[in-house]
C-alpha positions as CSV (number, residue, x, y, z in Angstrom):
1,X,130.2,111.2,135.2
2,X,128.0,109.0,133.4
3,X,128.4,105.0,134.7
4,X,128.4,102.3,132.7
5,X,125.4,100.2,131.7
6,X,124.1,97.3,129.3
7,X,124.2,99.7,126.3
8,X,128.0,100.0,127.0
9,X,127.3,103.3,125.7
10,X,129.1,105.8,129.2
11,X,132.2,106.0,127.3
12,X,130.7,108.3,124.4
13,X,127.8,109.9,127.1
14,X,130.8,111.0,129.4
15,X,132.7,112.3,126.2
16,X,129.5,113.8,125.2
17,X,128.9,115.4,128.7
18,X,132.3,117.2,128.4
19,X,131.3,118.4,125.1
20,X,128.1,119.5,126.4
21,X,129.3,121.3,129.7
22,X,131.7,123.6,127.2
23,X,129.2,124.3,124.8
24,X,126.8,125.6,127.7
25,X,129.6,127.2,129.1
26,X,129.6,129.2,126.0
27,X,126.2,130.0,125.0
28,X,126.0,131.5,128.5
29,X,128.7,133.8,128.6
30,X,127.1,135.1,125.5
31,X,123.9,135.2,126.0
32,X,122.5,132.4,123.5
33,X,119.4,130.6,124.3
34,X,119.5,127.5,123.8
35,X,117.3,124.3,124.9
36,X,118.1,120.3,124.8
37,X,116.1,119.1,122.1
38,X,114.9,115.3,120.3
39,X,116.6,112.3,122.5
40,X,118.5,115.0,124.6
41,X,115.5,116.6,125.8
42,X,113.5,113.6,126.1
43,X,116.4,112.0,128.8
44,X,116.7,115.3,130.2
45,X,112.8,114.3,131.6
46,X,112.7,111.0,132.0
47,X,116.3,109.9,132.5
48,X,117.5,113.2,134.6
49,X,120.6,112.6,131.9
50,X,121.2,110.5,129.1
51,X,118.6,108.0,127.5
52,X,120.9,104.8,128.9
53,X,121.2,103.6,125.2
54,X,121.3,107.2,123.7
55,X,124.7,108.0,121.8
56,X,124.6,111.6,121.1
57,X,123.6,115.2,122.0
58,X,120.9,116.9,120.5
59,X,120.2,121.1,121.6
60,X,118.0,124.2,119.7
61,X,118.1,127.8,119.1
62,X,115.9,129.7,117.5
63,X,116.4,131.6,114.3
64,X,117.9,134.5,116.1
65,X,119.8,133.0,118.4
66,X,121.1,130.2,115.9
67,X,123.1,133.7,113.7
68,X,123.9,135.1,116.8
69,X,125.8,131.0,117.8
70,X,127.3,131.1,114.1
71,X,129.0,135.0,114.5
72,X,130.2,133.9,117.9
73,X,131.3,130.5,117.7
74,X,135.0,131.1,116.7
75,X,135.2,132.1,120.5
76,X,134.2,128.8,121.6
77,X,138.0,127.2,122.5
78,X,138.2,123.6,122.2
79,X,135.1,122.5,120.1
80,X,134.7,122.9,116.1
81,X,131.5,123.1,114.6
82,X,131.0,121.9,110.4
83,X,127.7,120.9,108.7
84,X,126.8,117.2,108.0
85,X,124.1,117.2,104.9
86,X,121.6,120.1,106.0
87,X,122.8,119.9,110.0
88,X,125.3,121.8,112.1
89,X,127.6,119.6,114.2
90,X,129.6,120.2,116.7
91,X,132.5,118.1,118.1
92,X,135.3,118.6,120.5
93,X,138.5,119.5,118.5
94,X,140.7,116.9,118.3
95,X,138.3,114.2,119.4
96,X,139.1,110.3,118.7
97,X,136.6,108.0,116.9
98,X,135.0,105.6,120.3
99,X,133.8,102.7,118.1
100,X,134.0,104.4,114.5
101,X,131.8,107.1,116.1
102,X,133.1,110.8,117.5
103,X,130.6,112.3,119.9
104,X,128.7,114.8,118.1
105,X,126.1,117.6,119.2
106,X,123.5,118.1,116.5
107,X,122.5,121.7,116.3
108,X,118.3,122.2,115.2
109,X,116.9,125.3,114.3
110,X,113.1,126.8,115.2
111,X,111.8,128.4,112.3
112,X,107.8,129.5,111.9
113,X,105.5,127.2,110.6
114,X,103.2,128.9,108.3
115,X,99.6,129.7,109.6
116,X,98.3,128.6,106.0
117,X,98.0,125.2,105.8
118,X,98.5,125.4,102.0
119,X,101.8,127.1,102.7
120,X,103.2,124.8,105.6
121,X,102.6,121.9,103.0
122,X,104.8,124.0,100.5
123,X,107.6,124.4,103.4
124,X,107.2,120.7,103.8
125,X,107.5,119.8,100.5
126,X,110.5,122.1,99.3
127,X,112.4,120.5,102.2
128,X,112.2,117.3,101.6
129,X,112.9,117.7,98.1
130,X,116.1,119.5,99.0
131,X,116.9,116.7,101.7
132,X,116.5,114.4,98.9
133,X,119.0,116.2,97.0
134,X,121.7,116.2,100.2
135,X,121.4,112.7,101.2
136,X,124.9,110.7,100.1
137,X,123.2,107.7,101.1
138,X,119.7,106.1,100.4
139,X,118.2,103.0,101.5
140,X,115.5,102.2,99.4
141,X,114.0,99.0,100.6
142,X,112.5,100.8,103.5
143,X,110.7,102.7,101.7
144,X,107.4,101.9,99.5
145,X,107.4,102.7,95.8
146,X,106.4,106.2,95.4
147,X,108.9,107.2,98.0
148,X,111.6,105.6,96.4
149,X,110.8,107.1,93.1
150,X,110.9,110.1,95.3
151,X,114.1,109.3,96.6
152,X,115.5,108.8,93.1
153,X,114.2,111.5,91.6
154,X,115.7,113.9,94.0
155,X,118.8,112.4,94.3
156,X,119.5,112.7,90.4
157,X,118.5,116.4,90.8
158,X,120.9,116.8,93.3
159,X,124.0,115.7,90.9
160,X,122.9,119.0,88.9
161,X,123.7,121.7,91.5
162,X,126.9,122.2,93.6
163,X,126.2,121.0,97.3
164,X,126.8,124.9,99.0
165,X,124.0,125.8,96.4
166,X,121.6,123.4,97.7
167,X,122.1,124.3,101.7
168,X,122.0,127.7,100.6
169,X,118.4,127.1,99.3
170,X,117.4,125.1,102.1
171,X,118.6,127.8,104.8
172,X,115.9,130.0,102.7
173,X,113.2,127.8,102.4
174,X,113.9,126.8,106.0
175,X,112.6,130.7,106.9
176,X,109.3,131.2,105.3
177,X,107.0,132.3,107.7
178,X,110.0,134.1,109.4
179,X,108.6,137.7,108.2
180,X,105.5,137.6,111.0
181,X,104.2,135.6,113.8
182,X,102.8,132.4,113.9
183,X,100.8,130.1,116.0
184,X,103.2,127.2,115.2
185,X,106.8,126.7,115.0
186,X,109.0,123.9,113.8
187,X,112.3,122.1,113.4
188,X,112.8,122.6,109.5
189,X,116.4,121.1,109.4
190,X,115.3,118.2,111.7
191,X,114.8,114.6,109.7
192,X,111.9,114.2,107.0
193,X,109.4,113.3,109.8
194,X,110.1,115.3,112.5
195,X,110.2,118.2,110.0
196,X,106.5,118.3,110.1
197,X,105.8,118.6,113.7
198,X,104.2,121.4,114.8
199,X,105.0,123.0,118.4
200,X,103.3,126.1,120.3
201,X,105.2,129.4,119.6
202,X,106.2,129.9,122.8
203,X,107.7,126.4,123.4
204,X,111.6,127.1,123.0
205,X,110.9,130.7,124.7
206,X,110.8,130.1,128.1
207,X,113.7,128.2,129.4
208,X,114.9,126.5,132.6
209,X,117.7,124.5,133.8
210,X,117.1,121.1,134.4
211,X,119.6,118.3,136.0
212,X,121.2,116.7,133.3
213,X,123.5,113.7,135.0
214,X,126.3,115.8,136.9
215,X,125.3,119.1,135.3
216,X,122.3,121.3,134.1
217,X,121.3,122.2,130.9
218,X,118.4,124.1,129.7
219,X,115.0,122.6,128.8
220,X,111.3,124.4,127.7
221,X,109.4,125.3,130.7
222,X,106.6,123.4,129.5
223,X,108.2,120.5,127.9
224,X,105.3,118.2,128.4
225,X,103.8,120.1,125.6
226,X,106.8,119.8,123.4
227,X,107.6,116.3,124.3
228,X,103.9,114.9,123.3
229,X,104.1,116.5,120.4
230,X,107.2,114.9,119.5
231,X,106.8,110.9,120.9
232,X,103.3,111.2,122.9
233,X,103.1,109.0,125.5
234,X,106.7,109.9,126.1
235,X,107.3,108.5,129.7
236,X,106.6,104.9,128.1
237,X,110.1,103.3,127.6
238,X,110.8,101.7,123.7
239,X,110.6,97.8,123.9
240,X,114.0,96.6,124.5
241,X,114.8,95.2,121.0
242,X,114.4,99.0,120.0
243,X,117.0,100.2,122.5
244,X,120.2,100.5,120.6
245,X,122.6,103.3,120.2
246,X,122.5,104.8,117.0
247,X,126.0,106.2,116.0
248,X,128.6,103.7,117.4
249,X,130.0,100.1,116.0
């Protein structure tokens, strides 16, 4: 059980944690490898649990492994999964809204990453324009001019094709590189940045379980590899105005 803190975020992290003790439950039972990824991963390391202010749950499968969760996941009692934009979600069935928010496990997919740079920045690029086209919502002051251009452009492009067309493109695109092995791999239904990090191929291969608040989960073996990659110096905590849930009211 996760106890309270200044975030006043324990009621979704102990929701979150039930979530997350069914779902592992379930992966092993059938054999699915799967590892905490993003945020999850990170508290996994440096927290032992949760990132205090952390408001959700974030795991990954490789390609493999991600068909073999879809074929078996009707088995699962007592969580539903549905896809949010160009992302799996999974949620406890039934769940209540805590603060306009319910708990959610994101679900991230390892796919190659090209050896050729030329085609990498091809993958790149076909993804973000089909994340352009997905997006409901788009805040453009952010952004500087030629990415709201690029924002605009691809969002009138995606009024022109039905919504299961466009995911069914981007699960394609998603797998060049699949057909032979790489030195890289990469999250390519992770967000517009994070879509271009590269890890080594072996990263999400070799698992271990690691304490995870009352439970253990799985992590990579070598997640200081992974977790520089991702946020570098990645024992340094955020300055404290940047500590704030995400999800939650």
């Amino acid at each position: 059980m996760v106890a309270e803190n200044q975030y006043g975020t324990a009621d979704i992290q102990n929701e979150l944690l039930e979530l997350m003790k069914i779902f592992h439950a379930f992966c092993v039972r059938n054999e699915i490898k799967y590892s905490l990824f993003g945020g999850s991963g990170l508290g996994a390391v440096r927290h032992n649990g949760f990132i205090p202010w952390d408001d959700d749950l974030d795991i990954c499968v490789d390609r493999k492994n991600y068909r073999k969760l879809l074929k078996r996941f009707r088995t699962c009692e007592g969580l539903s999964m549905h896809q949010n934009l160009w992302v799996k979600r999974i949620q406890k069935i039934g769940a209540a809204p805590i603060r306009g928010y319910v708990p959610t496990l994101d679900v991230f997919v390892i796919d190659n990453a090209p050896d050729a740079a030329i085609l990498f920045r091809l993958k790149i690029l076909l993804l973000s324009v089909l994340q352009g086209m997905l997006k409901e919502h788009r805040n453009y002051a952010q952004f500087a001019w030629y990415y709201k251009v690029f924002l605009f452009i691809t969002h009138v492009l995606g009024r022109l094709f039905p919504v299961k067309t466009v995911r069914r493109w981007y699960n394609r695109v998603s797998q060049i590189g699949n057909d032979r092995p790489t030195r890289y791999v990469h999250s390519a239904n992770d967000t517009f940045a994070a879509i271009r990090i590269k890890y080594k191929r072996d990263t999400f291969r070799k698992l271990v379980l690691h304490p995870f608040e009352d439970a253990q989960f799985y992590i990579p073996e070598d997640y200081v590899d992974y977790l520089t990659a991702r946020y570098g110096d990645f024992m340094k905590l955020p300055e404290e105005r940047n500590r704030k849930p995400q999800h939650a009211k």
